[in-house]
ZAGU-791209 format. One line per field, with one value per residue (C-alpha): x, y, z. Coordinates in nm, 2 decimals. Example, Ala and Ser with C-alpha at 12.3 -4.5 7.8 and 13.67 -1.06 7.14 Angstrom:
<recs>
c1	(1.23, 1.37);
c2	(-0.45, -0.11);
c3	(0.78, 0.71);
</recs>
This chain:
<recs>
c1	(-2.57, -2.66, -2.97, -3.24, -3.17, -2.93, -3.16, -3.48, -3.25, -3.17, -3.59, -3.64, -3.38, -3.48, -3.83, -3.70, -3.50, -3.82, -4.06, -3.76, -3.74, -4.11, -4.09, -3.78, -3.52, -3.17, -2.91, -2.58, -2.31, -2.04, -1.69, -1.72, -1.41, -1.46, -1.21, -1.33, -1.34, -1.65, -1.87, -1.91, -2.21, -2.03, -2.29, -2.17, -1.79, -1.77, -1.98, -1.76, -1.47, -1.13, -0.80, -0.54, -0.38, -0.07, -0.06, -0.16, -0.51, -0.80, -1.05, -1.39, -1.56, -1.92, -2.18, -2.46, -2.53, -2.67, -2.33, -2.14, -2.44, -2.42, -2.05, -2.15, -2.41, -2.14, -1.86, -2.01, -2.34, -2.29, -2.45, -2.68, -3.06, -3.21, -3.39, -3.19, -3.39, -3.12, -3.12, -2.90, -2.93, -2.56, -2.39, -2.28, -2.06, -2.11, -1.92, -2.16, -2.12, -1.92, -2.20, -2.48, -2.49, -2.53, -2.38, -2.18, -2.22, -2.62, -2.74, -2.95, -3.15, -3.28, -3.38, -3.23, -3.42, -3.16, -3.22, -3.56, -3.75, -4.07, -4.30, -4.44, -4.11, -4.10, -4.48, -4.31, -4.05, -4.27, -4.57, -4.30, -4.17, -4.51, -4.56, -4.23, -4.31, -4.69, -4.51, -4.34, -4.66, -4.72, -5.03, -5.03, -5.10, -5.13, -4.81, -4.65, -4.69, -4.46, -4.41, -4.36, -4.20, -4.09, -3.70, -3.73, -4.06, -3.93, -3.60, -3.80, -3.98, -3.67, -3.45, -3.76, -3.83, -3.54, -3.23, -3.00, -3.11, -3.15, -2.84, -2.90, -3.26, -3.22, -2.95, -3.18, -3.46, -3.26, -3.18, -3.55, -3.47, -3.80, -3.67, -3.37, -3.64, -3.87, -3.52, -3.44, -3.74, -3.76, -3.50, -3.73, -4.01, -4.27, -4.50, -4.20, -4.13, -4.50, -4.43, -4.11, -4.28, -4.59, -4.44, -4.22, -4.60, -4.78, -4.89, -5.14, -5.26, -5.24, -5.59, -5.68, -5.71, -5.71, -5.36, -5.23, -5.50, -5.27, -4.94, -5.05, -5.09, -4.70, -4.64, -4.47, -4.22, -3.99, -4.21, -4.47, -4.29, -4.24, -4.59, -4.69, -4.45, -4.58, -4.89, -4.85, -4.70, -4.96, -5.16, -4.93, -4.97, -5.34, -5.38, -5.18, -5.45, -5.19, -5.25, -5.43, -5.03, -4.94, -4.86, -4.73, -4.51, -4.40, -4.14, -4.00, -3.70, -3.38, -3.07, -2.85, -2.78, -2.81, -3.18, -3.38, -3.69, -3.93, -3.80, -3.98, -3.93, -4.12, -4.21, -4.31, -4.53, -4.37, -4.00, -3.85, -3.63, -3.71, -3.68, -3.68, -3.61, -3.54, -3.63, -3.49, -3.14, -3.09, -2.77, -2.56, -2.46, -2.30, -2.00, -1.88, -1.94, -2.28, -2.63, -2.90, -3.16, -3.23, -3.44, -3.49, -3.50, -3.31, -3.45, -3.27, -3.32, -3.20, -3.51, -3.73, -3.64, -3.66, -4.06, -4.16, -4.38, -4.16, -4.29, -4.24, -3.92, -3.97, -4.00, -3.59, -3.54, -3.21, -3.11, -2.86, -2.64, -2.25, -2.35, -2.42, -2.78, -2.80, -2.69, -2.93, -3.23, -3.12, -3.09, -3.41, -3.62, -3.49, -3.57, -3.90, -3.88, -3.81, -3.54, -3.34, -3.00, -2.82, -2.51, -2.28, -2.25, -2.40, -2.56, -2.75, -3.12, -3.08, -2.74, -2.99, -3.24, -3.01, -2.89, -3.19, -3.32, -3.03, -3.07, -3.43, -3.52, -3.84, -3.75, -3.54, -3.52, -3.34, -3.31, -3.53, -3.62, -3.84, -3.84, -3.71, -3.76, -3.88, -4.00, -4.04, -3.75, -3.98, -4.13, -3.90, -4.17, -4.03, -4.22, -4.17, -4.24, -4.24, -4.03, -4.38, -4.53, -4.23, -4.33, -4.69, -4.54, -4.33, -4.64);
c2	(6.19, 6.15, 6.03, 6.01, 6.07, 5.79, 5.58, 5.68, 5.61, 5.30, 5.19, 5.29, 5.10, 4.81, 4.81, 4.92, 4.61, 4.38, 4.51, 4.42, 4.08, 4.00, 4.08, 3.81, 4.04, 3.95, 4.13, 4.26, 4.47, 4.63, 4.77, 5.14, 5.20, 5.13, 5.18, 5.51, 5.35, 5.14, 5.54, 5.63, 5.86, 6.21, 6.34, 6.10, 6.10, 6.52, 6.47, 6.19, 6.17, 6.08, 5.92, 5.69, 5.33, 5.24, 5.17, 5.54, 5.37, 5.64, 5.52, 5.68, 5.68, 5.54, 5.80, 5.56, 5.20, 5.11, 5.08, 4.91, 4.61, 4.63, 4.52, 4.27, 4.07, 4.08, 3.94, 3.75, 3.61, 3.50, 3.18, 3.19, 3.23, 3.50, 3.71, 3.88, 4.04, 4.23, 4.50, 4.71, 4.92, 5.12, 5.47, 5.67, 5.98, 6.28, 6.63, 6.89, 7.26, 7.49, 7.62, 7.43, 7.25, 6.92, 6.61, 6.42, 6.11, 5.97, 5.64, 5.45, 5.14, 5.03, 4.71, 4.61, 4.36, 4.22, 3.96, 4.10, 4.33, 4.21, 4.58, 4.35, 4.39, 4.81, 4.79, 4.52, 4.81, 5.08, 4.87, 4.78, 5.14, 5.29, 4.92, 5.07, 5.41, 5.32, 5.01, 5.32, 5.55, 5.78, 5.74, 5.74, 6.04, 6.24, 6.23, 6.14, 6.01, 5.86, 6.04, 5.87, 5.90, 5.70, 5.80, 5.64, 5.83, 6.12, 6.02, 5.81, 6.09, 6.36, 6.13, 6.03, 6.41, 6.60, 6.39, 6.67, 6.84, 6.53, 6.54, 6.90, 6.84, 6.57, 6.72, 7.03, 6.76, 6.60, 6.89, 6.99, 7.33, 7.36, 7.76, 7.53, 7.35, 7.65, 7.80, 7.52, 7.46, 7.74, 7.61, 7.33, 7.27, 7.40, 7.04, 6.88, 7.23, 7.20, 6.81, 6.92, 7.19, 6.98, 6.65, 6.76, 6.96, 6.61, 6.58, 6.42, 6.16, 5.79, 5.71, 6.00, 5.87, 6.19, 6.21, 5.90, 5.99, 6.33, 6.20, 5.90, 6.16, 6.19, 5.78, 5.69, 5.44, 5.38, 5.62, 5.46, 5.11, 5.32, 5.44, 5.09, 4.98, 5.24, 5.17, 4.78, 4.90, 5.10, 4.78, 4.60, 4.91, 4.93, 4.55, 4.58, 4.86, 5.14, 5.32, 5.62, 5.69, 5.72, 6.07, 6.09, 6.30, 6.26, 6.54, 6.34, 6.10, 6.09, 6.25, 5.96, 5.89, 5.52, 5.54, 5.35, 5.31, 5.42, 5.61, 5.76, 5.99, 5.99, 6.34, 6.42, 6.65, 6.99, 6.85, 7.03, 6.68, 6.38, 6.13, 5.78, 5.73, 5.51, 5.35, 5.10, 5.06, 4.78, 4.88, 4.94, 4.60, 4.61, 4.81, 4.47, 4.21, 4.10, 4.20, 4.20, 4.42, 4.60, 4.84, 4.91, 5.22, 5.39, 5.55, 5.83, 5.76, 6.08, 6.25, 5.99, 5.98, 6.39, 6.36, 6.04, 6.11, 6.07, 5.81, 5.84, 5.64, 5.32, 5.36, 5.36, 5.31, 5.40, 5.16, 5.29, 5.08, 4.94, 4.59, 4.28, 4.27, 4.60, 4.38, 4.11, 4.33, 4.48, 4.12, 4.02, 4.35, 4.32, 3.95, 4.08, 4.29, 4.60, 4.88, 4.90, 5.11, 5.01, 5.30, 5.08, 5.35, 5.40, 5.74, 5.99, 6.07, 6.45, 6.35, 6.01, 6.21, 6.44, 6.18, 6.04, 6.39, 6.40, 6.11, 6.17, 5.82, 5.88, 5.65, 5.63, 5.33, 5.13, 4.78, 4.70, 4.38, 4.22, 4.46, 4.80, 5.19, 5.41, 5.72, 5.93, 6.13, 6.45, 6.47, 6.20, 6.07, 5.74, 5.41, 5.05, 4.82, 4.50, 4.33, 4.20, 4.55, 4.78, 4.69, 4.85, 5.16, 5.23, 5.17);
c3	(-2.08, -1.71, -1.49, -1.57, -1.93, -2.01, -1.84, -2.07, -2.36, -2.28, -2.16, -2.51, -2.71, -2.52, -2.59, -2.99, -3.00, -2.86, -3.21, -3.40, -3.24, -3.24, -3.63, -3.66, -3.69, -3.58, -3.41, -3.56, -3.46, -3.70, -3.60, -3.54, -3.78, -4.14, -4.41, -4.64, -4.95, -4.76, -4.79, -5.12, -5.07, -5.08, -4.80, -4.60, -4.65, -4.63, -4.24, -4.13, -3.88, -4.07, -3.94, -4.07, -3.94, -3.92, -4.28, -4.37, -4.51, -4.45, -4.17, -4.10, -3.75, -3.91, -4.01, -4.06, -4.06, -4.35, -4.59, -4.31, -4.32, -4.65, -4.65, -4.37, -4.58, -4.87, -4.68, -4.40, -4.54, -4.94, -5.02, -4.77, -4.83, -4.84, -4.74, -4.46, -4.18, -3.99, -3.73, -3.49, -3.22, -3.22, -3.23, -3.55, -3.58, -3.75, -3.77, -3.73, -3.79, -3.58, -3.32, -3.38, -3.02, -3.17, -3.02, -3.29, -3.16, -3.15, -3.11, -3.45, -3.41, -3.74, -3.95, -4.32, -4.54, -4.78, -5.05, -5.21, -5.40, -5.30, -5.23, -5.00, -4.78, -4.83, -4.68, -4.39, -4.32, -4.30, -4.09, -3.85, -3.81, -3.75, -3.54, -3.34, -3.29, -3.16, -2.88, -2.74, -2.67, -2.99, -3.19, -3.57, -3.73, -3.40, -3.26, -3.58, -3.95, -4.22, -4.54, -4.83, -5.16, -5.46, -5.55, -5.90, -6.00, -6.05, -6.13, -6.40, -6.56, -6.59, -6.74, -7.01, -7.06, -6.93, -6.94, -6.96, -6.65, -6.48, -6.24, -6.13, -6.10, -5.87, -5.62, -5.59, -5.51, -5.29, -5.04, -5.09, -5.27, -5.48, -5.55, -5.75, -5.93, -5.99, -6.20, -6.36, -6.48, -6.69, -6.93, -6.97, -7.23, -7.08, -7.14, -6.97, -6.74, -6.59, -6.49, -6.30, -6.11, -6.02, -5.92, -5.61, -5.50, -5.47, -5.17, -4.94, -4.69, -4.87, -4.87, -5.09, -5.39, -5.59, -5.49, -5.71, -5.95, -5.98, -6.00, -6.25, -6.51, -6.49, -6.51, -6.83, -6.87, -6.57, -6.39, -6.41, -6.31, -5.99, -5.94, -5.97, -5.70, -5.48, -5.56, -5.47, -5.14, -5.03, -5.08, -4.85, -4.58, -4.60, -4.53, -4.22, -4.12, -4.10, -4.44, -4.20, -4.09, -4.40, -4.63, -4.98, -5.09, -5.43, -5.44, -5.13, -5.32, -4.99, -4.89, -5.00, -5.35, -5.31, -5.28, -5.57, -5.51, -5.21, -4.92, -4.62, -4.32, -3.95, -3.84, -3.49, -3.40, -3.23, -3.37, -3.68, -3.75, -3.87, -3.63, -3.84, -4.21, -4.45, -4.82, -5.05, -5.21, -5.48, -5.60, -5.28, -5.26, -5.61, -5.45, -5.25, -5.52, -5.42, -5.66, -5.38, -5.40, -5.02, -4.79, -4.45, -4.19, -3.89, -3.59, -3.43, -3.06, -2.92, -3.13, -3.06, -2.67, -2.69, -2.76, -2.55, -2.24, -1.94, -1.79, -1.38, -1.28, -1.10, -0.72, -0.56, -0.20, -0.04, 0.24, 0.48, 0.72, 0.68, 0.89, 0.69, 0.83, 0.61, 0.32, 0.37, 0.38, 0.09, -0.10, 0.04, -0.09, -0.44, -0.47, -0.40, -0.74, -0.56, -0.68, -0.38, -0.34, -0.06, 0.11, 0.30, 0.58, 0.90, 0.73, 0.94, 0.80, 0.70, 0.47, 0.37, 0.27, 0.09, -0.06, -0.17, -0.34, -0.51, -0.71, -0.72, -0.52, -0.31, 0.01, 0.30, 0.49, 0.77, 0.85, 1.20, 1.35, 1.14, 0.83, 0.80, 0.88, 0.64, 0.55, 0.22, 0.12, 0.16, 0.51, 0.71, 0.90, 0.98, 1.04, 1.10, 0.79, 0.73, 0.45, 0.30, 0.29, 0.22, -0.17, -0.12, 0.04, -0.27, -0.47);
</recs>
């Protein structure tokens, strides 16, 4: 990743990491190699990058960040209280398939609320992602919305009605193959047949209430524990004011197996990925000794950087001249607040300028008596500037 790109990336993670820290989340960073017993979720192990250590132990480059905190917390933070408000901002690795252009290494920055089951802190999660997304530019339900779902709603009402078909139900569900459900189905009941079919096709903004007025008819027992957790969400969300970003999807219910409860995706407009997701997980923990119940989200900041407006680069002037007057100047402008690259070489002004478009910086300049000589890297009409105005040139 080169200029300007990298430097995009990195305007973005910055101001990422500045929501999370005005929310009172706390940095963490986990070793990039984790043993592969550590992954459980088969999606995750089959897309991962595998080697071995010296002791012939299986390591895995990590495909997502969520498991690896999850071993943190266990290890690192036991007897401490809780909650834990943790976040990251680090790479992950993934294989992709043979031709599909994608990178296999992309940067996540995400948050992971560990230590309660409060819907309270699903609603903080979600209100801080939309929060997030809004800090860097898009507007809610415009340039984006959040879907959400409830994994143990329908979960809840196959193993209640359909118990049998539960397993293959689910994975169809999972990898959003409603043709899979539609066949299924038809081995069903049709009573219990017509619930399967209409659940995943629940959809609508949040503050419809015909929408939960639809999929209450399918609440009974731990379904409808789950509809009343979403429901107590959505309360949380519409308090904050940000219930308008908000879409259900009730067929909606994660990728990962270790989902339990609500999880939720960020669509942009224009881009056929997600580019955030996340939901709750109160069973993860279990595999490393601890009972905590968890949620939180990740950002993919590739996809998010790939629909920000470019914003226009900070102004750069190039200073040429190899004599330490030329490094003075230089000092003196950036103490000033000004982006100044300084070529210690006695450069000409056509290989300045040259060298100026090629790094996309709009200014040329000199040192003089007094202040420098400049010109824009376009039509090399130089002038004499003092060092109190060479700021106001740049604009």
């Amino acid at each position: 990743m080169l200029p300007p790109e990298a430097m995009r990336l990195n305007d973005a993670q910055s101001k990422v990491i500045s929501r999370f820290r005005a929310h009172g989340f706390r940095e963490v960073i986990t070793p990039a190699l984790e043993y592969a017993e550590v992954i459980d979720e088969p999606r995750l192990r089959d897309a991962s990058f595998k080697l071995f250590d010296p002791d012939n132990q299986m390591l895995l480059l990590r495909p997502e960040m969520t498991t690896p905190i999850a071993r943190l917390v266990a290890q690192r933070l036991t007897g401490l209280p809780t909650p834990h408000k943790l976040s990251y901002c680090l790479p992950v690795y993934r294989r992709s398939s043979v031709g599909r252009g994608q990178s296999a290494e992309f940067h996540q920055a995400g948050v992971e609320v560990v230590g309660s089951a409060s819907p309270g802190e699903d609603a903080g999660a979600i209100s801080l992602l939309i929060d997030t997304l809004e800090t860097l530019g898009l507007r809610a339900g415009e340039d984006f919305r959040i879907v959400l779902g409830q994994a143990a709603f329908y979960r809840g009402y196959i193993e209640e009605n359909a118990p049998d078909a539960a397993t293959e139900l689910l994975a169809a569900l999972a990898g959003k193959d409603l043709v899979r459900v539609e066949e299924i189905s038809r081995e069903l009941p049709e009573e219990v047949a017509a619930g399967v079919r209409a659940i995943p096709r629940i959809v609508g903004p949040a503050d419809d209430g015909e929408v939960l007025e639809t999929a209450e008819k399918y609440a009974v027992g731990e379904a409808k524990v789950a509809f009343e957790n979403l429901r107590g969400i959505l309360g949380h969300i519409e308090a904050s004011g940000r219930l308008g970003a908000v879409m259900l999807d009730f067929g909606l219910i994660g990728r990962h197996g270790y989902y339990t409860g609500a999880v939720y995706e960020a669509y942009a407009a224009g881009l056929g990925f997600t580019i955030a997701n996340g939901g709750r997980y109160d069973t993860l923990l279990e595999d490393f000794g601890e009972s905590l119940p968890a949620t939180g989200f990740a950002i993919s900041l590739e996809r998010l950087v790939s629909i920000l407006a470019h914003e226009p680069d900070a102004a750069v002037l190039v200073l040429a001249g190899s004599g330490a007057s030329a490094t003075k100047t230089a000092d003196d402008l950036r103490a000033d607040g000004l982006s100044v690259l300084h070529v210690a070489e006695d450069m000409p002004p056509e290989r300045a300028f040259e060298y100026a478009n090629s790094i996309g910086a709009g200014w040329v300049a000199y040192p003089a008596e007094g202040g420098v000589k400049m010109a824009k890297a376009g039509d090399g009409q130089f002038e004499n500037v003092s060092m109190d105005e060479v700021g106001k040139k740049l604009g």
